[in-house]
LOTOR-526635 format. One line per field, with one value per residue: residue in one letter; x, y, z of N, C-alpha, C in turn. Coordinates in Angstrom, 3 decimals. Layout:
REM LOTOR-526635
aa (A:...) $
n.c1 (X:...) $
n.c2 (Y:...) $
n.c3 (Z:...) $
ca.c1 (X:...) $
ca.c2 (Y:...) $
ca.c3 (Z:...) $
c.c1 (X:...) $
c.c2 (Y:...) $
c.c3 (Z:...) $
END
This chain:
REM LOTOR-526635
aa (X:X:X:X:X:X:X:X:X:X:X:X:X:X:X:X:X:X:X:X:X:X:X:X:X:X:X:X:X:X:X:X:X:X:X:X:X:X:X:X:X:X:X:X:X:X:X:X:X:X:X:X:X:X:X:X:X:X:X:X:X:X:X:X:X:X:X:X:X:X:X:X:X:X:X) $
n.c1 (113.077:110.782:108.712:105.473:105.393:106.060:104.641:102.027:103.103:103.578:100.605:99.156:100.457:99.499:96.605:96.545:97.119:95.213:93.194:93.544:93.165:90.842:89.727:90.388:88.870:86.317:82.784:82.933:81.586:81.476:83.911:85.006:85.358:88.023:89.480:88.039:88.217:90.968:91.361:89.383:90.805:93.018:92.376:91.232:93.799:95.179:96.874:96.034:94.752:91.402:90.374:91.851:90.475:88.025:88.675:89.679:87.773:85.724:86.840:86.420:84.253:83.678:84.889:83.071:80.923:81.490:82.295:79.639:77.954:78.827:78.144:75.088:75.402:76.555:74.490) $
n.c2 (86.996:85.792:82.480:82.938:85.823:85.331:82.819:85.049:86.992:85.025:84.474:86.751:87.595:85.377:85.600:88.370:87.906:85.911:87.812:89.735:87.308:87.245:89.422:89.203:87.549:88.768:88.720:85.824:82.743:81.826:83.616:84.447:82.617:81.063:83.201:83.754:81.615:81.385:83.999:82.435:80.202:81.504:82.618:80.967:79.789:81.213:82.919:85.180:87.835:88.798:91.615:92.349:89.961:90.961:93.137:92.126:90.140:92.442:94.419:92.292:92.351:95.287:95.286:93.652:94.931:97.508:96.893:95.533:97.547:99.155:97.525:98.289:101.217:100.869:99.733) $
n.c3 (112.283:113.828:114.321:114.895:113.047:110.737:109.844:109.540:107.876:105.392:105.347:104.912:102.615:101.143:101.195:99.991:96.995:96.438:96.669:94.625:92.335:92.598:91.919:88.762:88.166:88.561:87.931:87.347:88.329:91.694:92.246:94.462:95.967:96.690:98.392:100.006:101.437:102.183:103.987:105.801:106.690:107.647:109.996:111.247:112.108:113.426:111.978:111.446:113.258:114.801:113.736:111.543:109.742:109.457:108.670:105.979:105.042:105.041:102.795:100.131:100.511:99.410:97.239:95.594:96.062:94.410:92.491:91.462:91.644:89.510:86.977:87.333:87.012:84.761:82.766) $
ca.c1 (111.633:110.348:107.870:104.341:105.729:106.747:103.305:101.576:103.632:102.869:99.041:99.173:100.652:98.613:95.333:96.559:97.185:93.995:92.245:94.312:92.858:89.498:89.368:90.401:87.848:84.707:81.990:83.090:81.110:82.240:85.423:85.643:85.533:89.696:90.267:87.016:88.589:92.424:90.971:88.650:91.408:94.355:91.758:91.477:94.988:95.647:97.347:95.243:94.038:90.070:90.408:92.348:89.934:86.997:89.167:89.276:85.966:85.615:87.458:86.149:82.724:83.861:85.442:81.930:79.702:81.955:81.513:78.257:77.670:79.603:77.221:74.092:75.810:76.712:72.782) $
ca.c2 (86.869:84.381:81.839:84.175:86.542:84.177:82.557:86.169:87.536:84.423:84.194:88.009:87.706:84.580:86.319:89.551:87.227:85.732:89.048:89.864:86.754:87.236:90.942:89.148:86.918:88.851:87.947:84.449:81.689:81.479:83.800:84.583:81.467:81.090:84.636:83.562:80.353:81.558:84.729:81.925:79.358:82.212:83.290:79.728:78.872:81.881:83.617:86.732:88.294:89.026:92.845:91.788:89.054:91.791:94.230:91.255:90.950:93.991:94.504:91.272:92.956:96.479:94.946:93.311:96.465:98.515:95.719:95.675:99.326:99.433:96.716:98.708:101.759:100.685:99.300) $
ca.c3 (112.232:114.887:113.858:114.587:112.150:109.543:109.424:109.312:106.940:104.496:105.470:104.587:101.146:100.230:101.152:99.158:96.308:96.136:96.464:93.227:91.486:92.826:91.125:87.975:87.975:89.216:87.151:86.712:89.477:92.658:92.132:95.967:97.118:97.069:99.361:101.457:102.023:102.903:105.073:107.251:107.304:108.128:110.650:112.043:112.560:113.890:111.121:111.341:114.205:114.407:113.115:109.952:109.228:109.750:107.506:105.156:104.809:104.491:101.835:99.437:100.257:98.992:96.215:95.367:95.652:93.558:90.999:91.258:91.388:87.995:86.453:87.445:85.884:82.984:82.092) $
c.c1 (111.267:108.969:106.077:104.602:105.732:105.364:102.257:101.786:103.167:101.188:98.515:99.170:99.643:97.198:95.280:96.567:95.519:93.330:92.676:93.402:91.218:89.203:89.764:89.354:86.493:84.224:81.556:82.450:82.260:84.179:85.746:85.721:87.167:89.821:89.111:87.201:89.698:91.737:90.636:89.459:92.949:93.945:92.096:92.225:95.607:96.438:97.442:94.719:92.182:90.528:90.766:91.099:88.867:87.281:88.861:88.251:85.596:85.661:87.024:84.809:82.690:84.017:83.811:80.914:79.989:81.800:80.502:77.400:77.868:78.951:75.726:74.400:76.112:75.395:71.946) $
c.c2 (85.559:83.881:82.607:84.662:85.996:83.885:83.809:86.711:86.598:84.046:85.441:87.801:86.850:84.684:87.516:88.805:86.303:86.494:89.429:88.539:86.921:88.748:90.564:88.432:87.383:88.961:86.613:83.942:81.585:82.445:84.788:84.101:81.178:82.321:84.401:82.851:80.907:82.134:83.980:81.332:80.379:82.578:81.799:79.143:80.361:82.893:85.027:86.821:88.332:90.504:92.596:90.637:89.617:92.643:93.433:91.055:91.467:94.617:93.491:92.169:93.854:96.412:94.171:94.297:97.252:97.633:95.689:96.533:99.379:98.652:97.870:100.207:101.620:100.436:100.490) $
c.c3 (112.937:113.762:113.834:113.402:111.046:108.960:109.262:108.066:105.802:104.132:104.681:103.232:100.421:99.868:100.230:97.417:95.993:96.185:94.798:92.057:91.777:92.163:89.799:87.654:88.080:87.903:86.885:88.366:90.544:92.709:93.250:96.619:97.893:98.221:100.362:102.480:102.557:103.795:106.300:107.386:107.766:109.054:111.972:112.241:112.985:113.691:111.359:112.589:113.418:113.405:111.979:109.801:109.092:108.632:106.511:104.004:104.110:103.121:100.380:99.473:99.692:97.650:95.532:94.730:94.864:92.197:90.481:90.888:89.808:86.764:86.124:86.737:84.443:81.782:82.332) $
END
């Protein structure tokens, strides 16, 4: 595994890992700031391509609305 890879592969996990704590936390203040922060700084060192950092995103936002959705259901 050359060096690219290496740093990918750990930018990868540490972003999946904070998505993980950020779905334990929703509700609680600010509990997407950690996976908002890795994503832009794995983004800005080159970690992640654009598309993954778009999927990303993506994904934190999805994870949001279905939250949210599930709030407005429940009342």
């Amino acid at each position: 595994m050359n060096t690219a890879q290496r740093d990918h592969h750990n930018a990868v996990s540490w972003i999946e890992a904070e998505i993980e704590n950020m779905i334990r936390d929703l509700g609680k203040p600010n509990a997407s700031a950690a996976a908002t922060s890795c994503v832009t700084l794995a983004f800005m060192l080159r970690a992640i391509d654009e598309a993954e950092h778009r999927r990303y995103r993506a994904r934190i936002d999805q994870i949001y609305a279905e939250y949210n959705a599930s709030l407005v259901s429940a009342a």
